[in-house]
N, C-alpha and C positions, 0 to 999 in steps of 0.2 A: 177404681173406675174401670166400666167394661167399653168399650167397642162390638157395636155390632155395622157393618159392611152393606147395609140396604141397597142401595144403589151406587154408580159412580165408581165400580168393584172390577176391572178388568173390561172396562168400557168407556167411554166418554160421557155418556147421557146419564140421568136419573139420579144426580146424586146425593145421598140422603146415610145417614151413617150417627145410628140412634147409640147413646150416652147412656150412661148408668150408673149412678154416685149415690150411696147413703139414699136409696129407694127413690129415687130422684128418676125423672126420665128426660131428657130432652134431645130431640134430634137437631143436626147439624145438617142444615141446607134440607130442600125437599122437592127433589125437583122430576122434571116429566123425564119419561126415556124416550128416545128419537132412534130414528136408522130403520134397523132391521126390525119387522114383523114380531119375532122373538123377543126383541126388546120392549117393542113397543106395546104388547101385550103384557106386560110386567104393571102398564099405566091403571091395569084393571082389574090388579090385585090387592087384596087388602096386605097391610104388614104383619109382618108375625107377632107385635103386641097390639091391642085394641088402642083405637086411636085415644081415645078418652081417656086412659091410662098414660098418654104421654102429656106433660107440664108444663114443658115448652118448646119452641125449635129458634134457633141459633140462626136468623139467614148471612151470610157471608154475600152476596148480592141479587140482581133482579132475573136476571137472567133466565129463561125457564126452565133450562136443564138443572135449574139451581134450587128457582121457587115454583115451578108452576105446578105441583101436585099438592100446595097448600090448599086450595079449594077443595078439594077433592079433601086433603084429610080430613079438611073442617065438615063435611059433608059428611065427614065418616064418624063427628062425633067428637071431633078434638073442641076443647075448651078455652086453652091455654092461648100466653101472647108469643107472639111472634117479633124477635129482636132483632134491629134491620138501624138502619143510617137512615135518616130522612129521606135521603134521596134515592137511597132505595125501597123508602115504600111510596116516595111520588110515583116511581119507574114501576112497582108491582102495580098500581092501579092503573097505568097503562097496559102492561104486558096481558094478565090476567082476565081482563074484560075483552083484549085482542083474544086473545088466547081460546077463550069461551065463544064468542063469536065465530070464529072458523070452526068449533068443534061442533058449533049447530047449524052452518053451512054446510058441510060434510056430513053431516048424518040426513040435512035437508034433502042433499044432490044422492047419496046413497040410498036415500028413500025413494026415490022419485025414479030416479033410474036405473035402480034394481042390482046397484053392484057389491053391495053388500051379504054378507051370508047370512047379517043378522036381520030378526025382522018384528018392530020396527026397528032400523039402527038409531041410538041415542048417542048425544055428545059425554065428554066424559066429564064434564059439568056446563051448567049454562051459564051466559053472564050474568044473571040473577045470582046464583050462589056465588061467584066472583066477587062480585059488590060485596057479600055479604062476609068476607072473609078479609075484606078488607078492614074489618074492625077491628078483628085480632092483632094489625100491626102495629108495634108500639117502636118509633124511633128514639135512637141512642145515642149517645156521642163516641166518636174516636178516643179512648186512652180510658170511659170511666168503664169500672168494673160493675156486672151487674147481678146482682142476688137471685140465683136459681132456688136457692135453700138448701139446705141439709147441707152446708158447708161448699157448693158447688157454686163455682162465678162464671162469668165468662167478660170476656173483654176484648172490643171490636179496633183493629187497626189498619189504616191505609193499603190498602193491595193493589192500589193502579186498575189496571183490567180496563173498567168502566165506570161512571160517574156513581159515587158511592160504595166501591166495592171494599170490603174487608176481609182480612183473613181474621179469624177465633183464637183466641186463646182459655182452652175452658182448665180451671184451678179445684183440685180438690182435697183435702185431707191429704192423698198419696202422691200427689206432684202435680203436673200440668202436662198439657198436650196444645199444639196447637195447629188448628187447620189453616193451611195455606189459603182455600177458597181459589179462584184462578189466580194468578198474579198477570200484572202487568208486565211490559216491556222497561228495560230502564231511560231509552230513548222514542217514547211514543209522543205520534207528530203532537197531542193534544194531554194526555192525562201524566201525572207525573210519576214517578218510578216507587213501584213497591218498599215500606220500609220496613222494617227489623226489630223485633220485641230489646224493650231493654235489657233484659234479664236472659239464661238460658231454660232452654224449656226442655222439660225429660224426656218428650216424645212429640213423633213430628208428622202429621198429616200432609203428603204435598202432592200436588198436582203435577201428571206427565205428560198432558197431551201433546206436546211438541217436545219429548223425552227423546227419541230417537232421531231427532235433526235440527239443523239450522237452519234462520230465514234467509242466509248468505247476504251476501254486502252488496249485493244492487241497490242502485239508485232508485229508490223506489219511485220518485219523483218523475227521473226518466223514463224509468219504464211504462211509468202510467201513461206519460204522455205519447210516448211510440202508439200505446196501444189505442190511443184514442185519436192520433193522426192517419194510422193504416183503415182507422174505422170510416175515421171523417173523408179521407181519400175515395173508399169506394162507395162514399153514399149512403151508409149503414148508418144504422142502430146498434150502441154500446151499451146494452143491460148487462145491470150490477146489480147481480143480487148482493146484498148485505144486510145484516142482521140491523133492525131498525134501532138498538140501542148502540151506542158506543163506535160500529162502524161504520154506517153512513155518516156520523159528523165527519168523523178522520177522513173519510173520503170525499165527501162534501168541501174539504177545509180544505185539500189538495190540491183538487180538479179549479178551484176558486183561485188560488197561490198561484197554480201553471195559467191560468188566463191573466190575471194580473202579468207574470215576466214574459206576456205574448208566447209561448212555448208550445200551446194546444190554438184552435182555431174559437173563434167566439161562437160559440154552436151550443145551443139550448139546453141547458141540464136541468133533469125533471125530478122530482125528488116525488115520486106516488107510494106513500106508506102514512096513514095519517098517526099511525103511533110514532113512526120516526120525525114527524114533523113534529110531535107536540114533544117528543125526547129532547128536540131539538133546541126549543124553549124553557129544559129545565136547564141544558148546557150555559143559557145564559143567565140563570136563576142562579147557581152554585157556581161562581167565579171561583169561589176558595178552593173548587177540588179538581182544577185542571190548570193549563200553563196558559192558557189565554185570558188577555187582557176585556174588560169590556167591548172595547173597541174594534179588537181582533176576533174575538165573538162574533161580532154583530156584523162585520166588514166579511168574515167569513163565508158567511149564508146569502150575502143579500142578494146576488147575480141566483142564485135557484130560484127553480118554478115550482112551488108546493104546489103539488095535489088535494084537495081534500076526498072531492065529492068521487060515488062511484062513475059518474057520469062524464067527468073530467078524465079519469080514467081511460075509460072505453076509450075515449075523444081523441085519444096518442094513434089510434089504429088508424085514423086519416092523415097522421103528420108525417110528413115523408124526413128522410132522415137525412144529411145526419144529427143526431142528438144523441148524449148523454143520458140514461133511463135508470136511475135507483129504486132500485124497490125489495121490501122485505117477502117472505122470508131470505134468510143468508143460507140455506143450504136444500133451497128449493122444497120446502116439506110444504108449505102452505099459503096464504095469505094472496094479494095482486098479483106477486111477478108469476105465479102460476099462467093467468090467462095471457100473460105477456110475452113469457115463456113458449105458448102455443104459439102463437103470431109471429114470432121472430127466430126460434129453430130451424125452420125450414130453407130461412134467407141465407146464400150464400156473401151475401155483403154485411153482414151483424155480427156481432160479436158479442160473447156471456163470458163477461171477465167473473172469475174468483178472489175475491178478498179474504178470506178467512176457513177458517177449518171445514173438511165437510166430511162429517162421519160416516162409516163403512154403513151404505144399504141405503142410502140418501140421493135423491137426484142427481143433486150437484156431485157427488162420489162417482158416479156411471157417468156424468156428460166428463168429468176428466179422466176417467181412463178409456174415453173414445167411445162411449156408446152410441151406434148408428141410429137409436131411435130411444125416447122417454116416455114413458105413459105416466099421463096427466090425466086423473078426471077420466079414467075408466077408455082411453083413446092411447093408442101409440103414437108418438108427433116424431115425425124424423127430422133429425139432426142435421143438417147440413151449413149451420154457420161455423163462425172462428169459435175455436174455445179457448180459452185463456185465463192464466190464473199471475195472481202478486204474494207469494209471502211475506212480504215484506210489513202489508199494513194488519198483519195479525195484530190482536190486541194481547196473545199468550208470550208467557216468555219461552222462546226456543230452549233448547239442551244445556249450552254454553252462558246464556242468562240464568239460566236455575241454579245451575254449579256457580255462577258469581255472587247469585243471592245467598246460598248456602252458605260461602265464604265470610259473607257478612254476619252473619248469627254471631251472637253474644259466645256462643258454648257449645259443645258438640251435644245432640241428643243421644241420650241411651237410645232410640229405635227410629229408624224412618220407612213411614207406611207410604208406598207409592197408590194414589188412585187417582182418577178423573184422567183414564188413558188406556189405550188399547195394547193389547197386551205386549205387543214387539214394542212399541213406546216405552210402559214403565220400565220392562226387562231392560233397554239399552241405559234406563238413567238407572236402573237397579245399578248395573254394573261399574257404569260410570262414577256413581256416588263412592262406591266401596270402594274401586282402585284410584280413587285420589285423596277419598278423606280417610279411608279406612272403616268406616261408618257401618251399622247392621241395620240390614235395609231391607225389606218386607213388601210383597205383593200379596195381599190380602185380597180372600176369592171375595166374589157374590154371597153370601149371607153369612160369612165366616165373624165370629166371634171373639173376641180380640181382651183379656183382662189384662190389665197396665201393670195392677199391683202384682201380678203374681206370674205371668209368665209373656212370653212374645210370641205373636201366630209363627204357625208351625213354617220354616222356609221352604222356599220354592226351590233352591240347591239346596245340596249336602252345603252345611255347615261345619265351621273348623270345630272340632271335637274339644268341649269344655275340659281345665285341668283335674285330673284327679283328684278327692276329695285327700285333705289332710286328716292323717291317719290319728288315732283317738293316745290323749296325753296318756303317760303311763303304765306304755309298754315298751320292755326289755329291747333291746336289738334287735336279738331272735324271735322275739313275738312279731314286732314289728315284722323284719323279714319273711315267718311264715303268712301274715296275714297280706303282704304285699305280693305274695307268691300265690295266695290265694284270689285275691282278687283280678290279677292278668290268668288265671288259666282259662282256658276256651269256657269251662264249665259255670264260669261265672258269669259270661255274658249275657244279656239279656235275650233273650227267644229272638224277637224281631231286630238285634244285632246282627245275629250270630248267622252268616254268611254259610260256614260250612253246614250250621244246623239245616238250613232253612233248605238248603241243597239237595236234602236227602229225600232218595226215593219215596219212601214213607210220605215225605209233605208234600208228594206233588198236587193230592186237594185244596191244600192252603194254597199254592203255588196258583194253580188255577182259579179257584176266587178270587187272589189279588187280585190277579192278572184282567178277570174279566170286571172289576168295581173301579180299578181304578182309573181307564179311559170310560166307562160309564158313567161314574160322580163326577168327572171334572167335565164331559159334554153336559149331562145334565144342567150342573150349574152355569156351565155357556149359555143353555136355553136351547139347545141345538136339537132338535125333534125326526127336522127333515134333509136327507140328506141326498146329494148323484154323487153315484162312484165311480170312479175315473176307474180302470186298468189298461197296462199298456207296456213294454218292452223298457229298459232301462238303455239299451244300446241307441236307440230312435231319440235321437239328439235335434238341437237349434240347426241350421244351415250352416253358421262359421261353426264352430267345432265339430259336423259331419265334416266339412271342406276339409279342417287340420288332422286330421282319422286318415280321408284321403289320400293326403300329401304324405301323410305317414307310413301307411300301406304301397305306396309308389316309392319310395325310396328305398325299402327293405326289397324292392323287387319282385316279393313274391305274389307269382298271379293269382291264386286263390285272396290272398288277402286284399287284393285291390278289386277284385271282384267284388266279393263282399261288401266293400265298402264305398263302392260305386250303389249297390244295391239299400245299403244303409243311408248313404247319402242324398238316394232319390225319397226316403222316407222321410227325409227332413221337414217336409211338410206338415205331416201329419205332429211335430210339436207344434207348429204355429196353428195346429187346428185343435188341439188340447187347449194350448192358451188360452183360444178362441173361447173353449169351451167354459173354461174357469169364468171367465168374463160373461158368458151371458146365465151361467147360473148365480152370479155375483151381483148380477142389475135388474133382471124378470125373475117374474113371481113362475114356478115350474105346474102351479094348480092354480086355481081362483084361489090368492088368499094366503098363501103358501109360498114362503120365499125359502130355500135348500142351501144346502152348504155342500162345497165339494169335497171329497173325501179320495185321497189316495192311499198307496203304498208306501206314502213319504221319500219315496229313493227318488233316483235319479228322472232322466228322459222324459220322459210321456208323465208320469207321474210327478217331476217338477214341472211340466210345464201348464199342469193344471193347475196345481196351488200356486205358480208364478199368476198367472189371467188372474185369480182373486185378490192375489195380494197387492197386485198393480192398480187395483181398485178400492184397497183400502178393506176389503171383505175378508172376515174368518175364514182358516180352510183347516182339517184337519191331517195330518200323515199317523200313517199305521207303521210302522218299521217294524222289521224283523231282524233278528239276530241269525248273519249268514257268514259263514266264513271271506265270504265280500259282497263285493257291490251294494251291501245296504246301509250307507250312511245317510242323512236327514238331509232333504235340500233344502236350503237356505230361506223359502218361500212359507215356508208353514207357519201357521201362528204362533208364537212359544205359550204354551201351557196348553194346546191342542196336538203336541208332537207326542206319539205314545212309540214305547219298544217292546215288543214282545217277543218270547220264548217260545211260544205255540201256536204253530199256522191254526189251530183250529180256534184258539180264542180270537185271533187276528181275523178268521173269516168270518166268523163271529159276529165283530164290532162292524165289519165293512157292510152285514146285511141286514143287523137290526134294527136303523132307522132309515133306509134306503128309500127314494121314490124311483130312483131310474140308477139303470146301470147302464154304463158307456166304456165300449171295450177297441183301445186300438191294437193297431199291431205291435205281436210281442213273442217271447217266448215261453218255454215251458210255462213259468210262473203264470203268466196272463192265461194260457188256456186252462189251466185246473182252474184260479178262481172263475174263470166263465163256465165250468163247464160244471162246477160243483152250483153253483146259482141255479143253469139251468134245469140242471135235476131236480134240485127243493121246486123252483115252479115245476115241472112236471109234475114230479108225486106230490105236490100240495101242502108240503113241507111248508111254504110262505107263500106270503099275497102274490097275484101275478102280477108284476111291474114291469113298464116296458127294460128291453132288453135292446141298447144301439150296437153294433159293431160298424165303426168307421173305419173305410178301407178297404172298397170292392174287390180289389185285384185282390189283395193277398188274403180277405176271408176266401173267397170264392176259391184260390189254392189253398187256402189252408184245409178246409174242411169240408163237406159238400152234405147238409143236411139230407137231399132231398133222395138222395145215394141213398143214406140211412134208412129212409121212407120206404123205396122200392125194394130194398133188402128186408121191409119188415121188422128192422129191427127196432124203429122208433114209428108211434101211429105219424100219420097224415098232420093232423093239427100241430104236434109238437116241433114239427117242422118250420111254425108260424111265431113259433115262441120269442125269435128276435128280429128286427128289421137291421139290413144293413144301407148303409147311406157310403157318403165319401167327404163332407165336411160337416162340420161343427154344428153353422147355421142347419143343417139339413136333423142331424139328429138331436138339438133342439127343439125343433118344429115337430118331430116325432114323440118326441116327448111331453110335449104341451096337448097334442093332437089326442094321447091316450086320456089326459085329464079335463077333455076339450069341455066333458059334460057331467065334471063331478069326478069322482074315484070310485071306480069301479072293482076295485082290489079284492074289498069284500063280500061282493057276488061270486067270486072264484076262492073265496079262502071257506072252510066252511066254519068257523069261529072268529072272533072278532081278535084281531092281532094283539095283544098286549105289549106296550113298548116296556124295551127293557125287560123282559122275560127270557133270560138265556135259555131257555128250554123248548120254545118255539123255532127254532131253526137249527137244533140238531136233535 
């Protein structure tokens, strides 16, 4: 049995992970990619086998990061049935005809008002082929096993999560495997707790999204209720976004519980999503697959005010508040709470609580790490209500739930493959798994290839080194002993062992290819195209640790170094304008169309506190590290599997300018002015496209260097004078930066060949 990695691969969205048995194909879940640009254009790839050659797909539940690229494959020519729970394909022909409908809204509003680049823009299916794809679902039951052929089963069981939901267990000739799918909570207000194969399985697919932390022991109850008393206090409006399957009930069934013990004030709760209204009525359909009674069903809901119509809708913009407002989508990508959204950010009395996950590059990811404004519908809306979020009514199981699910399994697996999690996610349960169970645990990339029978993907750390082979019967002592002597000399090690080999002068071409392929393949398979590079001083720290510098330097007495660090300390600013900066390349698009990723030197100061801004937001960032006899250790902010170390400033300078759109340079030392000044050069001599160039930090460019000196010395023309703008915050050489791409990319009017990304030989 092979594993191939489609989706779901060091990310949360799209998860999709095609099988291979005895010429069998079938994929496992198939769903859309959400977030970031980069991912989201994955939606409108084909897969790397033709869909028509795949026999069946496996869904684990409805969800659409799960299912909703089935139309689309079927569009693409697939034939086969699709294995799902009942109620998970009640909840696909919901999901899916929602799903198609906003994708020909949005191509509608993209048409019309010109904010697309394509033309005309198309949905990425309509609800016509929706429907039609609905015939291929064929529902199964919990525990029976079902005939893929060629010796390949598969067999669906209880996962909590959401009504319907299963984890896989696919069976073939060479053992089994089995996909987690999401799991559940084992104390969730409504569905009941994931359960456990009878048997032990040989390999283990499982989900990390809340791999790196816990929902913590609040009251979830109370806090909902605080949050919706401070609302009701000042008059406001309390929209909740949540995903119209699985967590509007639980929150619906909440917000219903706290009126009943009088706890919350009797104040209107709206429920506008008509798919979660009619979700709502499958809840009462499938009593068997949740911990509610008929009665407690039906007593749960009946105080809401369903929405249906669009006009009922609209009709909330005259009702003055306070009220309760649910509406789909749960992480702001689509659907009503959009226009709701516009209407109620600006109110300083309203409140956008968070229920549930919101992935890096997602609205709802930018309004919680504090974004001053959202663009909606081709409009920036500023922010100016409460933001507020509950872990608690997650429907995933946290860190500490997974590890207690794990404990439960029949058997330890030979391999556990983390996916459906962002990369610091799976790494923290990677780790976790191993130092309690002892277990070999695997973060398998984007399209990475995986055979069961025959080996484990390649680890993401060094692994503990396999024992020596036992040596061949029917040799002497001495034989023995020479051949054992033979095999530890240096000479026998393998090429790409051998440390001292690989050391020598001679390989430094080998040395330098690795060096430049392997942060190349691993962005690549990020999807990471466009990038802003931070540079900036490792000394230029946060305000408390300048402050603890200070007090350090004042107690040693000496005045030079209190100097200094008076001087260092007034810089402290410019980290929280790095931050800054991480944060709004982490929430705005840097072109029409084009969302960037921030890229430093990975070390400390300036450099951590731009990948801190993205990581604060749940966004990718990459660190460049160098091997320095100090100061350059990884700060903590980076994404792991985006953290690279390198040997040679030149491959390093390298990677920092060949997918660059802007460079942003604060104050620093030595190191910061060579990489500024080696950039500037390439745009001078046409080395690379011209890209805007920030330097933040009037005073000290303006003492640092003085271009315009240069000028009147002649030794640089007039124009190259013009090559970078300097600002004094964030917001300032952001605005500089959008302003160069105000009317398209211009890069290649000034480069005289068309850039090739990924072409080491373009920029030195």
């Amino acid at each position: 049995m092979r594993l191939q990695f489609l989706g779901g691969a060091e990310t949360v969205t799209g998860s999709r992970t095609l099988v291979e048995s005895g010429g069998r194909r079938v994929l496992v879940d198939c769903g859309l990619f959400q977030g970031f640009k980069e991912l989201r254009l994955r939606n409108w790839e084909d897969l790397p086998v033709r869909a028509r050659t795949i026999d069946a797909v496996v869904l684990t539940h409805a969800h659409l990061d799960h299912s909703g690229w089935i139309p689309r494959l079927v569009c693409s020519g697939f034939k086969g049935p699709v294995y799902c729970t009942q109620a998970t394909a009640d909840l696909c022909a919901l999901l899916w005809v929602d799903a198609a409908h906003i994708f020909e809204l949005d191509a509608e509003q993209a048409n019309r008002e010109g904010w697309s680049r394509h033309d005309p823009a198309l949905p990425l299916y309509t609800q016509d082929e929706a429907r039609a794809a609905l015939a291929h679902l064929k529902p199964v039951g919990w525990g029976a096993p079902v005939d893929l052929g060629q010796g390949l089963s598969a067999t669906l069981l209880p996962a909590g999560h959401i009504l319907g939901a299963s984890m896989a267990i696919l069976r073939d000739k060479d053992g089994s495997v089995l996909f987690s799918g999401d799991l559940g909570r084992p104390d969730d207000l409504i569905m009941r707790p994931p359960t456990h194969p009878d048997a032990p399985v040989d390999h283990l697919v499982l989900e990390s999204t809340y791999g790196d932390r816990l929902h913590g022991d609040e009251d979830v109850l109370k806090r909902l209720a605080q949050v919706v008393n401070e609302t009701a206090e000042r008059g406001g409006v309390l929209l909740v976004p949540a995903f119209a399957v699985g967590r509007s009930q639980v929150l619906l069934y909440a917000l219903e519980l706290l009126q009943q013990r009088e706890e919350i004030p009797p104040i209107p709760i709206y429920l506008d999503s008509p798919m979660a209204v009619d979700t709502t009525e499958l809840y009462l359909k499938n009593l068997d697959q949740h911990r509610l009674s008929e009665e407690e069903a039906a007593s749960s809901w009946r105080q809401t005010r369903l929405l249906h119509s669009a006009d009922e809708s609209m009709a909330l913009a005259d009702q003055p508040g306070p009220y309760v407002l649910v509406s789909a989508s749960g992480m702001l990508t689509g659907g009503r709470v959009l226009h709701h959204l516009k209407r109620l950010a600006p109110g300083e009395q309203n409140t956008i609580l968070f229920v549930g996950y919101q992935a890096p590059g997602t609205r709802g990811a930018a309004l919680l790490g504090g974004a001053p404004e959202v663009r909606v519908h081709g409009r920036d809306i500023p922010v100016q209500c409460h933001v507020a979020r509950i872990d608690g009514l997650s429907a995933h199981a946290d860190q500490a739930e997974l590890l207690a699910w794990l404990r439960g399994l029949p058997g330890a697996p030979r391999t556990v493959m983390l996916n459906h999690g962002e990369p610091h996610a799976a790494d923290a349960l990677r780790r976790k798994i191993r130092d309690h169970f002892g277990w070999t645990v695997r973060i398998p990339s984007y399209g990475q290839t995986v055979s069961l029978s025959e080996s484990a993907p390649v680890p993401r750390l060094p692994s503990v080194e396999a024992p020596a082979p036992a040596l061949p019967a029917g040799l002497s002592e001495a034989e023995a002993a020479r051949v054992q002597a033979l095999m530890e000399s240096p000479a026998y090690l393998r090429a790409d062992q051998d440390v001292d080999f690989l050391d020598q002068d001679a390989l430094r071409p080998a040395r330098l290819m690795l060096e430049y392929l392997k942060p190349h393949l691993a962005m690549e398979a990020a999807g990471i195209s466009d990038t802003v590079v931070v540079f900036g001083g490792t000394r230029v720290r946060g305000a408390a640790e300048a402050r603890r510098r200070l007090d350090a330097a004042k107690e040693s007495g000496d005045e030079r170094a209190v100097a200094v660090a008076q001087r260092l300390a007034a810089k402290a600013m410019y980290y929280e304008e790095a931050r800054a900066l991480g944060r709004l390349v982490a929430t705005e698009d840097i072109a029409p169309d084009v969302r960037a990723v921030v890229v430093t030197g990975g070390g400390p100061g300036v450099m951590e506190a731009a990948n801190r801004g993205a990581w604060e937001l749940g966004a990718p960032s990459v660190g460049l590290n160098i091997t320095l006899p100090r100061e350059q250790f990884p700060n903590p902010y980076i994404t792991p599997g985006l953290c690279f170390q390198f040997r040679y400033f030149a491959l390093r300078k390298m990677h920092f300018l060949m997918r660059t759109r802007a460079l942003v340079a604060f104050p620093g030392g030595f190191g910061t002015l060579d990489e500024l000044f080696d950039a500037l050069c390439l745009i001078q001599t046409g080395k690379m496209p011209r890209i805007p160039v920030v330097l933040v930090g009037t005073a000290f460019w303006k003492g640092c260097f003085d271009a315009g000196f240069l000028a009147d010395e002649g030794t640089i023309d007039d124009p190259d004078a013009g090559l970078f703008t300097v600002v004094e915050t964030a917001s300032e050489a952001w605005s500089a930066i959008q302003a160069f791409y105000a009317d398209g990319d211009p890069r290649e009017e000034a480069f005289d060949a068309p850039r090739v990304r990924g072409d080491p030989t373009r920029a030195c």
